[in-house]
PDB file of N, CA, C, O and CB in Angstrom:
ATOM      1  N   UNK A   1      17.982 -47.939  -5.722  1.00  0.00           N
ATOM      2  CA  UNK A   1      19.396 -47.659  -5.648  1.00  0.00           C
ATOM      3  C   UNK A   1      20.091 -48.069  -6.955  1.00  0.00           C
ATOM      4  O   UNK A   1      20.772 -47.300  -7.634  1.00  0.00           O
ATOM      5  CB  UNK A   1      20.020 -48.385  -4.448  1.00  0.00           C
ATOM      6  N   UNK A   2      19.875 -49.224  -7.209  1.00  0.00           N
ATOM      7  CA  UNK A   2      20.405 -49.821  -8.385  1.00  0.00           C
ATOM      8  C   UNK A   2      20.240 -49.054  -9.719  1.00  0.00           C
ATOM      9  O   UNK A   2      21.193 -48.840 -10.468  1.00  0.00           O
ATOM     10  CB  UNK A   2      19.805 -51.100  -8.511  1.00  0.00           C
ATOM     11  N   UNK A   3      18.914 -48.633  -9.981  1.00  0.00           N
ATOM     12  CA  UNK A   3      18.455 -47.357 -10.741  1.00  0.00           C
ATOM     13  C   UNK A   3      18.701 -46.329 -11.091  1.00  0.00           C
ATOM     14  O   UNK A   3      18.743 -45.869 -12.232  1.00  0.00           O
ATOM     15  CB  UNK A   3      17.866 -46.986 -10.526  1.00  0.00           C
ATOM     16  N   UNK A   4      18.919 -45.800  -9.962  1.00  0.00           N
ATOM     17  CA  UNK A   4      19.719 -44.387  -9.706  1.00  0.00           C
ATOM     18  C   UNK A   4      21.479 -44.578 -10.081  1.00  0.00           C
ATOM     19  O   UNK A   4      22.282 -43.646 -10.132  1.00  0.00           O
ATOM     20  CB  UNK A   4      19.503 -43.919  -7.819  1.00  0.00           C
ATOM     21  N   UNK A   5      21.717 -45.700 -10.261  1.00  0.00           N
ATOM     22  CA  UNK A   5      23.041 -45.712 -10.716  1.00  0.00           C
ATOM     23  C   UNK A   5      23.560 -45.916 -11.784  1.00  0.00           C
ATOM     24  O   UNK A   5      24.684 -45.489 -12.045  1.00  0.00           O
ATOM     25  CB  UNK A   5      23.560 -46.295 -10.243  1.00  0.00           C
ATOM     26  N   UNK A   6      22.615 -46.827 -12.874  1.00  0.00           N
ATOM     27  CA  UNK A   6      22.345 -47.232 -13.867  1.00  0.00           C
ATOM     28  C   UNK A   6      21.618 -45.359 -14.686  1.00  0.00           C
ATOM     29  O   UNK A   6      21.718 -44.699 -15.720  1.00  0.00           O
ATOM     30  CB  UNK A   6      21.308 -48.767 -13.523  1.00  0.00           C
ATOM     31  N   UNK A   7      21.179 -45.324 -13.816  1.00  0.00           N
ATOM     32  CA  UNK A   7      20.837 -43.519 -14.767  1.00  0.00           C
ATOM     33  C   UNK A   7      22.041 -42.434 -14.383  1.00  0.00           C
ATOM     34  O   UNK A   7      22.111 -41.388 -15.028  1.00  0.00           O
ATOM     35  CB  UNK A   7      18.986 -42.489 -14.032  1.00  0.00           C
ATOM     36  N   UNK A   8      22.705 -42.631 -13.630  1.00  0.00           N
ATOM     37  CA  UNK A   8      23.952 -41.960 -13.413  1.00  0.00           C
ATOM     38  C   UNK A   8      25.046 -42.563 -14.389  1.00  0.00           C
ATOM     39  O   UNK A   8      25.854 -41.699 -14.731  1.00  0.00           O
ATOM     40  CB  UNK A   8      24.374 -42.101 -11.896  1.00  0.00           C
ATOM     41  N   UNK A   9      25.178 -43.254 -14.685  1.00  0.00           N
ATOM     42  CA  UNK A   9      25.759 -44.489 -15.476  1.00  0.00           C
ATOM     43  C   UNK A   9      25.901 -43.851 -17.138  1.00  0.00           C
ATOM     44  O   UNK A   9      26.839 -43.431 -17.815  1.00  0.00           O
ATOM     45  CB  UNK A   9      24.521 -46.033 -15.344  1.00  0.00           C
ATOM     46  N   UNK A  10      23.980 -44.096 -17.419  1.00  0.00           N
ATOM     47  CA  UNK A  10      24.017 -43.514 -18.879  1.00  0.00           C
ATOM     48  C   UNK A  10      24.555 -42.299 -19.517  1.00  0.00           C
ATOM     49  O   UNK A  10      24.983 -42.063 -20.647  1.00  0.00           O
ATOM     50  CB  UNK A  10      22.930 -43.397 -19.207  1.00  0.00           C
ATOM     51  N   UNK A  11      24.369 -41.445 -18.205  1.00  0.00           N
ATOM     52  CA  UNK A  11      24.120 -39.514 -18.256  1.00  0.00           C
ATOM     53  C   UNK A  11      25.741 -39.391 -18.016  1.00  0.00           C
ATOM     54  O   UNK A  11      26.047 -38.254 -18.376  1.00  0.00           O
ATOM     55  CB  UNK A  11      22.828 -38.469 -16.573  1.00  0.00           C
ATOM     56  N   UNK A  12      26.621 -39.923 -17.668  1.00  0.00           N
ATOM     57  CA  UNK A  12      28.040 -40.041 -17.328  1.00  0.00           C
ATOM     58  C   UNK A  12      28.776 -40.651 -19.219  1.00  0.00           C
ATOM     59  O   UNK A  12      29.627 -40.047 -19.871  1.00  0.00           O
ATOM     60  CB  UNK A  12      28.197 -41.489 -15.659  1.00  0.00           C
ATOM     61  N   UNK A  13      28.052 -41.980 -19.620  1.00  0.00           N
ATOM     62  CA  UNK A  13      28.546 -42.272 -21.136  1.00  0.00           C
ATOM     63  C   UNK A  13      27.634 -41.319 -22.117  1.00  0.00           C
ATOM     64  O   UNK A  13      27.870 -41.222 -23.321  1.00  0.00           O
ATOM     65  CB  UNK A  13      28.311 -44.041 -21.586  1.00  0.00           C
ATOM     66  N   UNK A  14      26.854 -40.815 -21.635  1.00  0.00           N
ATOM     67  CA  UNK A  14      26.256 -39.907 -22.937  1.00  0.00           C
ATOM     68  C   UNK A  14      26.929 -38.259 -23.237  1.00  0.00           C
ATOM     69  O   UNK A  14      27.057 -37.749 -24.350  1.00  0.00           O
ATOM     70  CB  UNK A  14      24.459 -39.667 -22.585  1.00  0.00           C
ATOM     71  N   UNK A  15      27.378 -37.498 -21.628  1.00  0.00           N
ATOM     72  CA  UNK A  15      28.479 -36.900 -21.287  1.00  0.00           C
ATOM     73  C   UNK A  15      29.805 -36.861 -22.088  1.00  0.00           C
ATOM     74  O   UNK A  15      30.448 -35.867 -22.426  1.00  0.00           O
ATOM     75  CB  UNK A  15      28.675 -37.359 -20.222  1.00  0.00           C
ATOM     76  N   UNK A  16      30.022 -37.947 -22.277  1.00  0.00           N
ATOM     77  CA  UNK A  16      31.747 -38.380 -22.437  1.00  0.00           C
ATOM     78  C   UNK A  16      31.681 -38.818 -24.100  1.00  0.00           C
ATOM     79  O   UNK A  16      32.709 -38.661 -24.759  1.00  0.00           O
ATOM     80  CB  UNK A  16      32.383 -40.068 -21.173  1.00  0.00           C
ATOM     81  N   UNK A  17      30.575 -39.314 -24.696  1.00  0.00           N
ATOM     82  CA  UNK A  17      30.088 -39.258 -25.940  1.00  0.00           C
ATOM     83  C   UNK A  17      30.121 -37.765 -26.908  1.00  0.00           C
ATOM     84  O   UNK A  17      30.682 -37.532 -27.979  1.00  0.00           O
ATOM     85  CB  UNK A  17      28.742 -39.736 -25.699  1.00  0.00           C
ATOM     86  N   UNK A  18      29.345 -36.980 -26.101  1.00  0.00           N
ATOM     87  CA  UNK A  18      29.453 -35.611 -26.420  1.00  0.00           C
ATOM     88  C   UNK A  18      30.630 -35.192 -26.423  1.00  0.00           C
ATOM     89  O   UNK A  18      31.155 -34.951 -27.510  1.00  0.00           O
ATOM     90  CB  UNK A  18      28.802 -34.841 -25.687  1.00  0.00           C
ATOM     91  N   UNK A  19      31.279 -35.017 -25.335  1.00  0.00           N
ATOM     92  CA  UNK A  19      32.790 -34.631 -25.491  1.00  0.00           C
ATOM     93  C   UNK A  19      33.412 -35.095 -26.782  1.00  0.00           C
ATOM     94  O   UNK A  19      33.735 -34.328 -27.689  1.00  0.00           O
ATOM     95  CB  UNK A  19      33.646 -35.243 -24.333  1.00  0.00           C
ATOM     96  N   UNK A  20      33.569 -36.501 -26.804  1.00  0.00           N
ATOM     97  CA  UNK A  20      34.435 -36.824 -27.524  1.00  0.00           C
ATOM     98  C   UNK A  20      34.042 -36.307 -28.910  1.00  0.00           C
ATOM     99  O   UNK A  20      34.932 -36.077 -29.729  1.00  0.00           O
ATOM    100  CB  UNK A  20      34.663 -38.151 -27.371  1.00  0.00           C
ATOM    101  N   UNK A  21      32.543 -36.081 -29.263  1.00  0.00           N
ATOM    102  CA  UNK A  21      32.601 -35.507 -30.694  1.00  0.00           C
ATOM    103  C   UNK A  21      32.643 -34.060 -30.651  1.00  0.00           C
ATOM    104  O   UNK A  21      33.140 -33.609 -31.683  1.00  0.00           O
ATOM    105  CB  UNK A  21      31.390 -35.926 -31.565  1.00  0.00           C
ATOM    106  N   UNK A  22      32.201 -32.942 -29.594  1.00  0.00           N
ATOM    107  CA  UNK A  22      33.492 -31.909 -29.477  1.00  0.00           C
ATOM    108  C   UNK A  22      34.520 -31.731 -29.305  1.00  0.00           C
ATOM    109  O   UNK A  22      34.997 -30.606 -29.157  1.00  0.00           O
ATOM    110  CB  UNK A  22      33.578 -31.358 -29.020  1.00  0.00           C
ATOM    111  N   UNK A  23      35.232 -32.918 -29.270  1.00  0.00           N
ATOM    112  CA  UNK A  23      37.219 -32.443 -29.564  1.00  0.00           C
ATOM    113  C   UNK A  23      37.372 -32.767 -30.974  1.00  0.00           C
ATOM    114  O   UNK A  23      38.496 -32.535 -31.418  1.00  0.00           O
ATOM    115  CB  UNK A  23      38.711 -33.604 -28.550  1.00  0.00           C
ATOM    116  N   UNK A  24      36.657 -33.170 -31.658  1.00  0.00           N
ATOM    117  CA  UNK A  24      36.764 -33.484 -33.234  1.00  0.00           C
ATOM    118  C   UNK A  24      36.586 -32.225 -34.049  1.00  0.00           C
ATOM    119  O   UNK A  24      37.078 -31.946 -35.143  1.00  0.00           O
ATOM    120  CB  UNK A  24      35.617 -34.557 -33.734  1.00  0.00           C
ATOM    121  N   UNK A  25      35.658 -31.426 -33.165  1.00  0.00           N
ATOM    122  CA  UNK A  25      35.233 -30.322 -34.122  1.00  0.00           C
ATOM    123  C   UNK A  25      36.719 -29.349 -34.524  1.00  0.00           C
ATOM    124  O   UNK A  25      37.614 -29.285 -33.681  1.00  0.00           O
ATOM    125  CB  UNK A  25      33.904 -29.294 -33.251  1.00  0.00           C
ATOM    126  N   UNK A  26      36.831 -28.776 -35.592  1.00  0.00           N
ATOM    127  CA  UNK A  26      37.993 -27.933 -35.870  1.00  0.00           C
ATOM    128  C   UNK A  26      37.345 -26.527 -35.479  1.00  0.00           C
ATOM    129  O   UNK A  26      36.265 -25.981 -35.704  1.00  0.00           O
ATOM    130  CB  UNK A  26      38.584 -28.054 -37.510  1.00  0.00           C
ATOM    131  N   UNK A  27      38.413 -26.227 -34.846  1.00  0.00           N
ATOM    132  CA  UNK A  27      38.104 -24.896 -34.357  1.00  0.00           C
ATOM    133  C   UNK A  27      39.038 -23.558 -35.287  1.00  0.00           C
ATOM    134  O   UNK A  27      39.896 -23.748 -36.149  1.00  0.00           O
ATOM    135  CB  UNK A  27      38.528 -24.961 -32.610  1.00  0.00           C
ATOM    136  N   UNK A  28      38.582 -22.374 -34.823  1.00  0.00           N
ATOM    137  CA  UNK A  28      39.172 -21.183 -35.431  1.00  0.00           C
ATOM    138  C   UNK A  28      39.586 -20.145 -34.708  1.00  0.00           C
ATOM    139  O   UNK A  28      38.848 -19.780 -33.793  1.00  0.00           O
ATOM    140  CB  UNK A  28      38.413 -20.671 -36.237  1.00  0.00           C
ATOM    141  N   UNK A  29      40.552 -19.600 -34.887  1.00  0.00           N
ATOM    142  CA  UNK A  29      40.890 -18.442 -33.980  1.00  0.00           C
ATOM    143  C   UNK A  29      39.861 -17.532 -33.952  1.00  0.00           C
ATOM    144  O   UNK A  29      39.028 -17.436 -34.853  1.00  0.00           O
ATOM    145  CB  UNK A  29      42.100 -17.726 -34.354  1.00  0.00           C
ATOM    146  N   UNK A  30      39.888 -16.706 -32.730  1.00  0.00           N
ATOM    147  CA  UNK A  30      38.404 -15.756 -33.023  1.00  0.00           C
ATOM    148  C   UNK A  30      38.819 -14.367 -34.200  1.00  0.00           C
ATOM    149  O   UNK A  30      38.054 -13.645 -34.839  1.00  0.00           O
ATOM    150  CB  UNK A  30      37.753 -14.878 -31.122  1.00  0.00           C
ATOM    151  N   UNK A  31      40.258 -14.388 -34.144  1.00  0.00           N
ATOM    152  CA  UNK A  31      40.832 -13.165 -34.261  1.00  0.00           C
ATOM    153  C   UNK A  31      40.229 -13.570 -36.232  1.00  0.00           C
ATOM    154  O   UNK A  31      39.691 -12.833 -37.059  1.00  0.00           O
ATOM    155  CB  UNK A  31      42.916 -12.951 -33.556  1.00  0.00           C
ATOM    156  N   UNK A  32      40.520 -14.555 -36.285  1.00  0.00           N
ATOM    157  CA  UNK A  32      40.489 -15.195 -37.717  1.00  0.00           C
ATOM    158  C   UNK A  32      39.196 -15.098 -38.260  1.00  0.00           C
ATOM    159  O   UNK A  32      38.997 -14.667 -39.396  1.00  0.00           O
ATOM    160  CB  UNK A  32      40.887 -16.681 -37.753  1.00  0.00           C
ATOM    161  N   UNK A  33      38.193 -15.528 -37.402  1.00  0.00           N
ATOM    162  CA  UNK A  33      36.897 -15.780 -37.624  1.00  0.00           C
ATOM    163  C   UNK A  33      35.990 -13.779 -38.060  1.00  0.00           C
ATOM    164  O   UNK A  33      35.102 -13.528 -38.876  1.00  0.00           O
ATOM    165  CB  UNK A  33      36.329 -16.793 -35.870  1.00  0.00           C
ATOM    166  N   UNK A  34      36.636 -12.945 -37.235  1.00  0.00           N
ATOM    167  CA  UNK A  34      36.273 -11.769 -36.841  1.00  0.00           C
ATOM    168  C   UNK A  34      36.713 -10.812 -38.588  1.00  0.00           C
ATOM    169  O   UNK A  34      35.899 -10.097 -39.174  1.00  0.00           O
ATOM    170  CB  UNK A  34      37.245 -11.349 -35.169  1.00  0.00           C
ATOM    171  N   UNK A  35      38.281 -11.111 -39.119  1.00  0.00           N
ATOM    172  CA  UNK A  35      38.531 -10.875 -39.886  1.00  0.00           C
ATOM    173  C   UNK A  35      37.728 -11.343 -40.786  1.00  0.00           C
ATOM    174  O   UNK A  35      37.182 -10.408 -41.373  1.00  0.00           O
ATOM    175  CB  UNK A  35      39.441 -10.978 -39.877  1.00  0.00           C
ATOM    176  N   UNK A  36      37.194 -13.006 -41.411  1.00  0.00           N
ATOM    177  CA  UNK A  36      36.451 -12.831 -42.098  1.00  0.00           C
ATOM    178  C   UNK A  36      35.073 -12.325 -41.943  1.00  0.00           C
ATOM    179  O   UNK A  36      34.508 -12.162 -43.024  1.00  0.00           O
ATOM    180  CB  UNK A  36      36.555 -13.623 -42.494  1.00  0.00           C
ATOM    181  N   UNK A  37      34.266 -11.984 -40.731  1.00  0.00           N
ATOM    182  CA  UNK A  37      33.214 -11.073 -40.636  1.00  0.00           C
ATOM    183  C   UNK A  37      33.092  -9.994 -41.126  1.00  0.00           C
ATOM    184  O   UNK A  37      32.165  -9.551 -41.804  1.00  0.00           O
ATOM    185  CB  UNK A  37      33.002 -10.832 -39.721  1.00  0.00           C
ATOM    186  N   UNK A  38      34.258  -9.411 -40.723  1.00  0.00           N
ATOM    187  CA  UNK A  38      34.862  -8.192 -41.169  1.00  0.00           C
ATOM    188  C   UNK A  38      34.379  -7.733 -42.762  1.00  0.00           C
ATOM    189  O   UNK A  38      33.570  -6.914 -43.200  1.00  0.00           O
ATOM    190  CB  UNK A  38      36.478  -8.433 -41.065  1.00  0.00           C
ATOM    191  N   UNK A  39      35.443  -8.835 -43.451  1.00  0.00           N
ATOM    192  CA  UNK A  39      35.692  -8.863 -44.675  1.00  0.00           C
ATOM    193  C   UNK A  39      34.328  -9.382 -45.782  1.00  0.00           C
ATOM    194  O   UNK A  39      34.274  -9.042 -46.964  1.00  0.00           O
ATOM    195  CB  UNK A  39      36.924  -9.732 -44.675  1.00  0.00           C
ATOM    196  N   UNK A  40      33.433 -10.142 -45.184  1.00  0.00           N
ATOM    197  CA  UNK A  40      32.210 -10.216 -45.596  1.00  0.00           C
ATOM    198  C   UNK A  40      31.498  -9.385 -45.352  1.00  0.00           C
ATOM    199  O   UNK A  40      30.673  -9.196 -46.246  1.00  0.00           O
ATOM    200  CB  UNK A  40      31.711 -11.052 -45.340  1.00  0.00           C
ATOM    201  N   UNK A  41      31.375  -8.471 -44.134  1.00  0.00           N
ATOM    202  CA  UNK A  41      30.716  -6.794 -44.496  1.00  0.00           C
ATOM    203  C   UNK A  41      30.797  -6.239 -45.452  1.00  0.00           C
ATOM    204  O   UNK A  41      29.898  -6.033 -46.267  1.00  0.00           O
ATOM    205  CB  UNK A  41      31.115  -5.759 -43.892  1.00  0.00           C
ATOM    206  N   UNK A  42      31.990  -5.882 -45.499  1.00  0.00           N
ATOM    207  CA  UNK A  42      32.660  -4.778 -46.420  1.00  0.00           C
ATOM    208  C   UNK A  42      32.372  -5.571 -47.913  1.00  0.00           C
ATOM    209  O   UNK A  42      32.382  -4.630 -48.707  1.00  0.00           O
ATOM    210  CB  UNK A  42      34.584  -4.459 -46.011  1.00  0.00           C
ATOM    211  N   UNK A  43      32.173  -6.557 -48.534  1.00  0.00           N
ATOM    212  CA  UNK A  43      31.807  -6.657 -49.558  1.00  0.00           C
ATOM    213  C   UNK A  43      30.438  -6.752 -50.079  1.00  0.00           C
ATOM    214  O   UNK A  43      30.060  -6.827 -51.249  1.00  0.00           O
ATOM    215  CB  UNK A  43      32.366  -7.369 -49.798  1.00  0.00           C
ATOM    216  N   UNK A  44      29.768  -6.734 -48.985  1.00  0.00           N
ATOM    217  CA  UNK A  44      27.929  -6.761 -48.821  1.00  0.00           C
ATOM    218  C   UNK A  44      27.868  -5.581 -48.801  1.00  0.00           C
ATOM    219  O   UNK A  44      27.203  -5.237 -49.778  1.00  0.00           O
ATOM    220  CB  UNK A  44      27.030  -7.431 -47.474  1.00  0.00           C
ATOM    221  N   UNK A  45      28.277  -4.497 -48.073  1.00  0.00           N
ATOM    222  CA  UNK A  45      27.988  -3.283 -47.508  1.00  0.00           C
ATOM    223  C   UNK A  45      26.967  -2.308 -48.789  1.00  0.00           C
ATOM    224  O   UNK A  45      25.953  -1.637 -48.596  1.00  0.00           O
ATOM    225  CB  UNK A  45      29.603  -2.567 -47.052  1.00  0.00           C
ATOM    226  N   UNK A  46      27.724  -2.578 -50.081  1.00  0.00           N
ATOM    227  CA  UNK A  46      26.771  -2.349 -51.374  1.00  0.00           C
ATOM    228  C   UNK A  46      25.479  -2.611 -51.461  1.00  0.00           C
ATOM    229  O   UNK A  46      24.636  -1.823 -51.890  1.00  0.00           O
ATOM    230  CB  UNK A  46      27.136  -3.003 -52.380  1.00  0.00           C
ATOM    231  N   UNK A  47      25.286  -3.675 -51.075  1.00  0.00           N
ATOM    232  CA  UNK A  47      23.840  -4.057 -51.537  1.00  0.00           C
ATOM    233  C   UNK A  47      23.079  -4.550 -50.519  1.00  0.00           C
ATOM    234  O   UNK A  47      22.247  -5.430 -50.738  1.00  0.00           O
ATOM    235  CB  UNK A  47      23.788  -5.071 -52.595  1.00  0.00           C
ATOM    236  N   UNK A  48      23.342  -3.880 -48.921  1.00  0.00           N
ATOM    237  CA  UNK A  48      22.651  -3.967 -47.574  1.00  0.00           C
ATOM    238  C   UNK A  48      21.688  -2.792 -47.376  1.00  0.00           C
ATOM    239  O   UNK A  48      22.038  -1.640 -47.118  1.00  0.00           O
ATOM    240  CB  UNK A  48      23.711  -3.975 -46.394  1.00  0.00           C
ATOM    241  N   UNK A  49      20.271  -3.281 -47.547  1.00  0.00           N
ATOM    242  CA  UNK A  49      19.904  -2.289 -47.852  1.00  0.00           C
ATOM    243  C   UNK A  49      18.957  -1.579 -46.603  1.00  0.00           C
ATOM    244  O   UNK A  49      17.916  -0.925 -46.667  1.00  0.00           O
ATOM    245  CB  UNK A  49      19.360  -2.545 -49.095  1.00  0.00           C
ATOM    246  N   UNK A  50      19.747  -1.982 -45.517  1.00  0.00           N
ATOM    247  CA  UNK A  50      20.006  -1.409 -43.982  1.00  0.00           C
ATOM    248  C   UNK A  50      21.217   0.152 -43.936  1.00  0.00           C
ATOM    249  O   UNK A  50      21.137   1.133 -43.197  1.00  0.00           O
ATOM    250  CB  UNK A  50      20.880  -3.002 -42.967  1.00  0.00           C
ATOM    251  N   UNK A  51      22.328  -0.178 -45.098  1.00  0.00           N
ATOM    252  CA  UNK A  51      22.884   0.802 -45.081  1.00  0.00           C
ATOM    253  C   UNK A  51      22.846   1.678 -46.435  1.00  0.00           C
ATOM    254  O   UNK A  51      23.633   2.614 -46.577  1.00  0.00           O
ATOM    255  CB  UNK A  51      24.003   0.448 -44.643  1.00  0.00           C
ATOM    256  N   UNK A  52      22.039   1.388 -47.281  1.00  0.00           N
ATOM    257  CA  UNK A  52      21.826   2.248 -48.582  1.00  0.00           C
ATOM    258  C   UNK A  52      20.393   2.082 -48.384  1.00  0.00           C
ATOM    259  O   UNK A  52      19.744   1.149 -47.911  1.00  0.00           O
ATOM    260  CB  UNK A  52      22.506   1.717 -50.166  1.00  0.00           C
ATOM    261  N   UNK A  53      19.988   3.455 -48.962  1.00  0.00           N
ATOM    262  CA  UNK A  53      17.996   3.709 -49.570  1.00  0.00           C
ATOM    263  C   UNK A  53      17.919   2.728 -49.984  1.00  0.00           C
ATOM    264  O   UNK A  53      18.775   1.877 -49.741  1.00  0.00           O
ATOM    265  CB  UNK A  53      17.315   4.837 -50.841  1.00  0.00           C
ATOM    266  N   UNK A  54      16.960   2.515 -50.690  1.00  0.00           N
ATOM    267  CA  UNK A  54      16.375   0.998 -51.332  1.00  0.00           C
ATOM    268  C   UNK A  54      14.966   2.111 -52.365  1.00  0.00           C
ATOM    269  O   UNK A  54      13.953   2.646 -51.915  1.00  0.00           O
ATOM    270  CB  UNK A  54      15.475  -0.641 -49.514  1.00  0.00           C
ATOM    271  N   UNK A  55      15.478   2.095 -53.729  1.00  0.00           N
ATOM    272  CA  UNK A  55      14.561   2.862 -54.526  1.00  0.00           C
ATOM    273  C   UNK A  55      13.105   2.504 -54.125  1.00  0.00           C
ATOM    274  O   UNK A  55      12.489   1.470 -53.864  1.00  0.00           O
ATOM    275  CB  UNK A  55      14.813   2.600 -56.037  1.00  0.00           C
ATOM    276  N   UNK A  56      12.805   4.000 -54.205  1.00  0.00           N
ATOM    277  CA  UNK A  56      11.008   3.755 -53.895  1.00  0.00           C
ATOM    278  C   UNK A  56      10.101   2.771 -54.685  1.00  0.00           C
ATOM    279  O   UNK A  56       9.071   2.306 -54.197  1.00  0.00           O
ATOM    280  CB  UNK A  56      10.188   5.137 -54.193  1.00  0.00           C
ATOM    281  N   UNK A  57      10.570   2.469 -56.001  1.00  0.00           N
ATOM    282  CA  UNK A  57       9.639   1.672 -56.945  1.00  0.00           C
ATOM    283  C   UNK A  57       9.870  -0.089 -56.351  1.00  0.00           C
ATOM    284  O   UNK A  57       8.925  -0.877 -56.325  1.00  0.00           O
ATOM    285  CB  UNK A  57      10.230   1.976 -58.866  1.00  0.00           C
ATOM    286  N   UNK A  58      11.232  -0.447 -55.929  1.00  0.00           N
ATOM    287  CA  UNK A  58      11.698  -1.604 -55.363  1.00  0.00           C
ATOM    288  C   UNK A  58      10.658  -1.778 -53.850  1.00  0.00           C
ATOM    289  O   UNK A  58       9.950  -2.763 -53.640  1.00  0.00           O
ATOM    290  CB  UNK A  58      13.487  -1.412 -55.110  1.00  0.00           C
ATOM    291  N   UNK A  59      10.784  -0.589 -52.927  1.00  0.00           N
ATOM    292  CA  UNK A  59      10.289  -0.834 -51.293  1.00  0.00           C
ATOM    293  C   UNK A  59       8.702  -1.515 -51.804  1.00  0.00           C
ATOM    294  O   UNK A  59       8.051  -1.491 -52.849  1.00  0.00           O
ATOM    295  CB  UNK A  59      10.145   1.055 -50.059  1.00  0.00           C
ATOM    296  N   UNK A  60       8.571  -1.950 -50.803  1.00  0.00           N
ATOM    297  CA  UNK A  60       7.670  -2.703 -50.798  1.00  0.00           C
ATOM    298  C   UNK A  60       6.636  -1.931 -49.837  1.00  0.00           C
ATOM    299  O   UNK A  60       5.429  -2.097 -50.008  1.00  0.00           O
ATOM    300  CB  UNK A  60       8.141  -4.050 -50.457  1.00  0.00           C
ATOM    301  N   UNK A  61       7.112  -1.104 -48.845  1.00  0.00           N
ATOM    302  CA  UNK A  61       6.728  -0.569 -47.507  1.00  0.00           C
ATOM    303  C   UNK A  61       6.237   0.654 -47.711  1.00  0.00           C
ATOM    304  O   UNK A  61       5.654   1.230 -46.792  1.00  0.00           O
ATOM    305  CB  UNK A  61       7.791  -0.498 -46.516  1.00  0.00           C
ATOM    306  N   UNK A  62       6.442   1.407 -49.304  1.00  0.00           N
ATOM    307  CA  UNK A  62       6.388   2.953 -49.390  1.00  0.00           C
ATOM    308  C   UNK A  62       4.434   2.688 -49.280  1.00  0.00           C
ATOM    309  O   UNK A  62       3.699   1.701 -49.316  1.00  0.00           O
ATOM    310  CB  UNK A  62       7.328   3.874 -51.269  1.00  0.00           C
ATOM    311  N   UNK A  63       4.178   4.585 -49.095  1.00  0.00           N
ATOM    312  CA  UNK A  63       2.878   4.723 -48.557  1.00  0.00           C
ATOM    313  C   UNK A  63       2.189   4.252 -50.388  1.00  0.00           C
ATOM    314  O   UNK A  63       2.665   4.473 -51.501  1.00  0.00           O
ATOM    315  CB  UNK A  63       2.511   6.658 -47.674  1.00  0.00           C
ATOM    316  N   UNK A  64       0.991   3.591 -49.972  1.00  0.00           N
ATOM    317  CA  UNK A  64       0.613   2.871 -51.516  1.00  0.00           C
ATOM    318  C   UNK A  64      -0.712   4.027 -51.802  1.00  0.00           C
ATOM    319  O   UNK A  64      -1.061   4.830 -50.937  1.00  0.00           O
ATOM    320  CB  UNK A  64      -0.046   0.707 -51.429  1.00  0.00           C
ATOM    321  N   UNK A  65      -1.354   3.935 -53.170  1.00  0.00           N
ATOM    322  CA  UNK A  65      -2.909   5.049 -52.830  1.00  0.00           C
ATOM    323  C   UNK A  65      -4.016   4.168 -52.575  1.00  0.00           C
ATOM    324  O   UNK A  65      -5.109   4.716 -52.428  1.00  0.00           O
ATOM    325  CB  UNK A  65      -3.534   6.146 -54.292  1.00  0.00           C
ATOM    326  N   UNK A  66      -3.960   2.939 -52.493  1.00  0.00           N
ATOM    327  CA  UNK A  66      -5.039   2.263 -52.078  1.00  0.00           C
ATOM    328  C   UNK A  66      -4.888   2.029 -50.345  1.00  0.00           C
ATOM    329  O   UNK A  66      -3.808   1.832 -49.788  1.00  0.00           O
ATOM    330  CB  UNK A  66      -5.108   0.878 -52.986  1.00  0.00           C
ATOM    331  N   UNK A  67      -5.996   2.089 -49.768  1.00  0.00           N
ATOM    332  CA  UNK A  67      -6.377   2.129 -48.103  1.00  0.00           C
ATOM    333  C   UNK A  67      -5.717   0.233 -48.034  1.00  0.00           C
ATOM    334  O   UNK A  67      -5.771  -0.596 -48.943  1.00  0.00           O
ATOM    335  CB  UNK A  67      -8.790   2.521 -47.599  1.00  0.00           C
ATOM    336  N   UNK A  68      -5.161   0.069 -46.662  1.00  0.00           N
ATOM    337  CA  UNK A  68      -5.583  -0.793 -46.448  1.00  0.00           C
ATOM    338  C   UNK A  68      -6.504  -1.643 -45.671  1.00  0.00           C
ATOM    339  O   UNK A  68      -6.673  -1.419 -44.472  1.00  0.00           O
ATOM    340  CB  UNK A  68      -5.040  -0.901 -46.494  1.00  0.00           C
ATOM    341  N   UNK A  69      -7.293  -2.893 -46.464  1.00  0.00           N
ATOM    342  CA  UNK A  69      -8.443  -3.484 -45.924  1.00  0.00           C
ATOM    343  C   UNK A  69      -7.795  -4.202 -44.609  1.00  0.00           C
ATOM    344  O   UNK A  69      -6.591  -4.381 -44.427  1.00  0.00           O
ATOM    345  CB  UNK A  69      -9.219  -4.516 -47.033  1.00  0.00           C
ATOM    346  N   UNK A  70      -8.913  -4.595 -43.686  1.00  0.00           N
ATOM    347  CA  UNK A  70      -8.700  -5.636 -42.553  1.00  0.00           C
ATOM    348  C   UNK A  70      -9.682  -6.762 -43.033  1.00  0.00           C
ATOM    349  O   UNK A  70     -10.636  -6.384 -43.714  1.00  0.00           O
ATOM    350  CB  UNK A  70      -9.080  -5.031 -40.915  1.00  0.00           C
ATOM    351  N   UNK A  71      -9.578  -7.920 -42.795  1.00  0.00           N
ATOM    352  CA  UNK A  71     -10.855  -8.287 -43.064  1.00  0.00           C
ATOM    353  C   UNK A  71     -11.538  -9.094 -41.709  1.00  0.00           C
ATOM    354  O   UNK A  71     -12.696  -9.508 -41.757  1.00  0.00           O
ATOM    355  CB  UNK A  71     -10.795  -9.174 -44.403  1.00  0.00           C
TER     356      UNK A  71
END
C-alpha cells in the first residue's frame, strides 16, 4: 500500500515537472508558423529537385552502361 503511493507520488511530481517546463516553452501562432512554411517553400522551390529535372550528368539514378553486380 505504502508503495503504491509513494509511486503515485513520484508519477504525480514528475507530471507537474513536465508541465511546468511546458509553460516555459514560447509558443507561435499557427497562422504565423504556416506563413513562414509558406515563405521557405517559395524560396527553395528553385533548387527542389522534387519540383525541377535534376540534369542527367548530376542524377545519380540515370540508366548507367555498366550491369549492375550483386555480390
Amino acid at each position: 500500500m505504502f508503495q503504491t503511493k509513494q509511486n503515485d507520488y513520484e508519477t504525480l511530481r514528475k507530471d507537474l515537472e513536465q508541465l511546468r517546463r511546458e509553460v516555459r516553452i514560447e509558443r507561435m501562432k499557427v497562422s504565423k508558423s504556416v506563413e513562414d512554411l509558406v515563405r521557405f517553400c517559395q524560396q527553395s522551390q528553385g533548387s527542389d529537385p522534387l519540383l525541377n529535372k535534376i540534369p542527367s550528368g548530376d542524377n545519380p539514378f540515370t540508366h548507367q552502361d555498366r550491369p549492375c553486380v550483386v555480390l
